[in-house]
C-alpha positions as CSV (number, residue, x, y, z in Angstrom):
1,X,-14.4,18.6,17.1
2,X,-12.1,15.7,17.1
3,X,-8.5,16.5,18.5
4,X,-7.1,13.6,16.3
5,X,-8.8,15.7,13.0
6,X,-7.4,18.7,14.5
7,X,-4.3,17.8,15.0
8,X,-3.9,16.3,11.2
9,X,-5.4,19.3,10.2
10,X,-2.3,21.6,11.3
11,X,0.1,18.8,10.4
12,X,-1.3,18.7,6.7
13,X,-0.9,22.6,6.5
14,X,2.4,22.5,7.3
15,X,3.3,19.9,5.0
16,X,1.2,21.5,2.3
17,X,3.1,24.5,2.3
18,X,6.6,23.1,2.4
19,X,5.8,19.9,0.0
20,X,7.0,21.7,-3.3
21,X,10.9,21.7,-1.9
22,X,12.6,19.0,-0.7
23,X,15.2,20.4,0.9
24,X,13.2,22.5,2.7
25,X,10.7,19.4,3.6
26,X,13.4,17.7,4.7
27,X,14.5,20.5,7.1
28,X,10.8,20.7,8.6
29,X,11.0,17.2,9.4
30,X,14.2,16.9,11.2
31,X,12.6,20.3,13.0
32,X,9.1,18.6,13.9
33,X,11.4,15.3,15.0
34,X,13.6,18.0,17.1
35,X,10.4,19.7,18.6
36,X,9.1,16.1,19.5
37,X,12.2,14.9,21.1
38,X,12.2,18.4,23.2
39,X,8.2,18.0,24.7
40,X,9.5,14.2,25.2
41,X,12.4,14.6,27.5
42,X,11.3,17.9,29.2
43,X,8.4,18.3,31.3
44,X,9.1,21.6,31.8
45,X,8.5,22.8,28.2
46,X,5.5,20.7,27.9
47,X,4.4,22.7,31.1
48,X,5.1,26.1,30.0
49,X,3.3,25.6,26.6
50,X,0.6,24.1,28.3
51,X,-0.2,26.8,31.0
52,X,-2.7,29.1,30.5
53,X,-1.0,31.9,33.1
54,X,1.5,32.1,30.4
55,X,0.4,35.4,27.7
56,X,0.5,33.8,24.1
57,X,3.1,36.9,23.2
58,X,5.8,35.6,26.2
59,X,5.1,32.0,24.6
60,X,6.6,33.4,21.1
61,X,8.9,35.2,22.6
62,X,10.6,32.4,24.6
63,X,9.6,30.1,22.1
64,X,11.6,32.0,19.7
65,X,14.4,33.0,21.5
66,X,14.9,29.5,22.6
67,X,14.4,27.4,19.5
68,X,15.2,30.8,17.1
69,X,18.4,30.0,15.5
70,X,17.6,26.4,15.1
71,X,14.6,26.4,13.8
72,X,13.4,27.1,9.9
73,X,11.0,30.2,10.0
74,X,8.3,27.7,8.8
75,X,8.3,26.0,12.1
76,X,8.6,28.8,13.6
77,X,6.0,30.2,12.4
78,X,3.5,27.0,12.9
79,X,4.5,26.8,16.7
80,X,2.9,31.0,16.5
81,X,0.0,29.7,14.9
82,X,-0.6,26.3,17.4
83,X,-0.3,29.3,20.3
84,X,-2.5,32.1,18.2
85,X,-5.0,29.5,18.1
86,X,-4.6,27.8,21.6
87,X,-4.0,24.3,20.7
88,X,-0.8,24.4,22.5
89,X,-2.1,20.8,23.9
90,X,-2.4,19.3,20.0
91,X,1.2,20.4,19.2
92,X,2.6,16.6,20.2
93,X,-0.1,15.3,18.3
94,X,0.5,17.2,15.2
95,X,4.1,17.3,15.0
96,X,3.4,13.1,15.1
97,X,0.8,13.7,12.7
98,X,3.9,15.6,10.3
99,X,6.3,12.8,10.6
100,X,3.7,10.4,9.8
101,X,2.9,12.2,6.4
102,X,6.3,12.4,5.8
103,X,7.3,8.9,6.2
104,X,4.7,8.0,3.6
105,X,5.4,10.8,1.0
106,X,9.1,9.3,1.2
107,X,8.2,5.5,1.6
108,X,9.9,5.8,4.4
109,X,9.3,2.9,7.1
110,X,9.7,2.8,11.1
111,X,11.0,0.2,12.3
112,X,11.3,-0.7,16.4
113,X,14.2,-3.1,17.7
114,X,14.0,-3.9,21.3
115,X,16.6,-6.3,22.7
116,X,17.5,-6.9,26.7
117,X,21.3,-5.1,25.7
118,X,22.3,-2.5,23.6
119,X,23.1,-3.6,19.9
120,X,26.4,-2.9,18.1
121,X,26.5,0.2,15.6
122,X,27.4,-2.9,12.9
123,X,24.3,-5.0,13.9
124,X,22.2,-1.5,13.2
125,X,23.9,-1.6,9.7
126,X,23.2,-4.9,9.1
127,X,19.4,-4.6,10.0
128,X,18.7,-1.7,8.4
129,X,20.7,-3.1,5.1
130,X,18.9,-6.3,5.3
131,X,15.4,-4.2,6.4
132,X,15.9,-1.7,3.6
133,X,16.1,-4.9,0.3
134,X,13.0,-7.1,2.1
135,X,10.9,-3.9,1.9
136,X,12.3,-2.2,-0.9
137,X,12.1,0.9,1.4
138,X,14.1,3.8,3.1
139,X,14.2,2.4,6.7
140,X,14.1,4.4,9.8
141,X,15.5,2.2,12.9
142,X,15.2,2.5,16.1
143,X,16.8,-0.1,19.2
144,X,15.5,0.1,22.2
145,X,16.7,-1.4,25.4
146,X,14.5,-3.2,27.8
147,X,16.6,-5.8,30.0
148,X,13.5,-7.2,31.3
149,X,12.8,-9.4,28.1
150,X,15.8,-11.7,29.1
151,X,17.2,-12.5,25.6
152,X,16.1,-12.3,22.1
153,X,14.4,-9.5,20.7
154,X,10.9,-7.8,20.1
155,X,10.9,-6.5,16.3
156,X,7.5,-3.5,15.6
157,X,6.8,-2.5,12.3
158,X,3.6,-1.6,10.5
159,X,2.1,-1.7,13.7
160,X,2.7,-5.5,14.1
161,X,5.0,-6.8,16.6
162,X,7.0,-10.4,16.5
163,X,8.5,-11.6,19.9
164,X,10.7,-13.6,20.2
165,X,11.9,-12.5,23.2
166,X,12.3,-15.2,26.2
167,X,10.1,-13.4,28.5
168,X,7.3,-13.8,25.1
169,X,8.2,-17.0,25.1
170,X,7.8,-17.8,28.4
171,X,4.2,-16.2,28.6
172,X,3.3,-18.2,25.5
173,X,4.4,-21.4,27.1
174,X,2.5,-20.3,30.4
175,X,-0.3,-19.9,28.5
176,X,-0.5,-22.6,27.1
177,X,0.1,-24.6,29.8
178,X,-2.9,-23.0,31.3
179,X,-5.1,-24.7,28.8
180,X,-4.5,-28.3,30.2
């Protein structure tokens, strides 16, 4: 079977049985966000819940006394059932797969900034303010920083990307000048 079906799968059960309160949907999503962030920045966790020398009980068990007091039992509880069910490698996927469902049940929309500096917390304001009445949605905004583009800025959303960085620029004007 398809990991990418498997992966929804779990992430649609879990939003299935929290989707009658908010509050608590709310909570399972800045959980799932949390978990994310964690497998992102530590090799080390990814490796532990990955390795199969590791006994499923010690997983919970660490898992637990780790992430216990900060976690809602419902997440919790879905970690226990990705490691009952060994798809310890699908939990990335699926906690994606979460926020992704989320984002649409709230109308929420992602949006990716990437300029050569860091941005201002008032430019953030002002993008997101300005983001939030074009679309006539929540905005979730993230800046990146990636000095190689020079100047300007790269702007994601909805899967498309404008750049109108000077490094894009430059490549289009390369390219173009390829043609003759």
């Amino acid at each position: 079977m398809n990991a990418g079906l498997i992966s929804v799968r779990y992430a649609k059960a879990l939003f299935g049985a929290c989707k009658k309160d908010d509050e608590m949907m709310a909570t399972i999503h800045d959980d799932c966000r949390f978990l994310l962030d964690s497998l992102r920045e530590s090799d080390e966790l990814v490796h532990f819940m990955s390795s199969p020398i590791v006994k499923p009980g010690a997983k919970k068990q660490i898992l637990n006394n780790t992430f216990g007091k900060r976690l809602h039992k419902y997440s919790l509880r879905f970690l226990e059932l990705i490691i009952d069910n060994n798809r310890e490698p699908l939990l990335t996927n699926a906690l994606i797969d979460f926020i992704d469902l989320y984002r649409a049940y709230k109308s929420i929309r992602s949006v990716t900034i990437i300029t050569a500096v860091e941005v201002s917390a008032e430019f953030r304001k002002e993008v997101r303010e300005f983001l939030e009445e074009s679309y006539k949605s929540s905005i979730e905004l993230e800046c990146k920083v990636n000095p190689d583009i020079v100047g300007g800025m790269i702007f994601i959303s909805d899967g498309k990307q404008i750049d109108s960085s000077i490094s894009g620029q430059l490549r289009a004007l390369k390219k173009e000048m390829m043609i003759y």
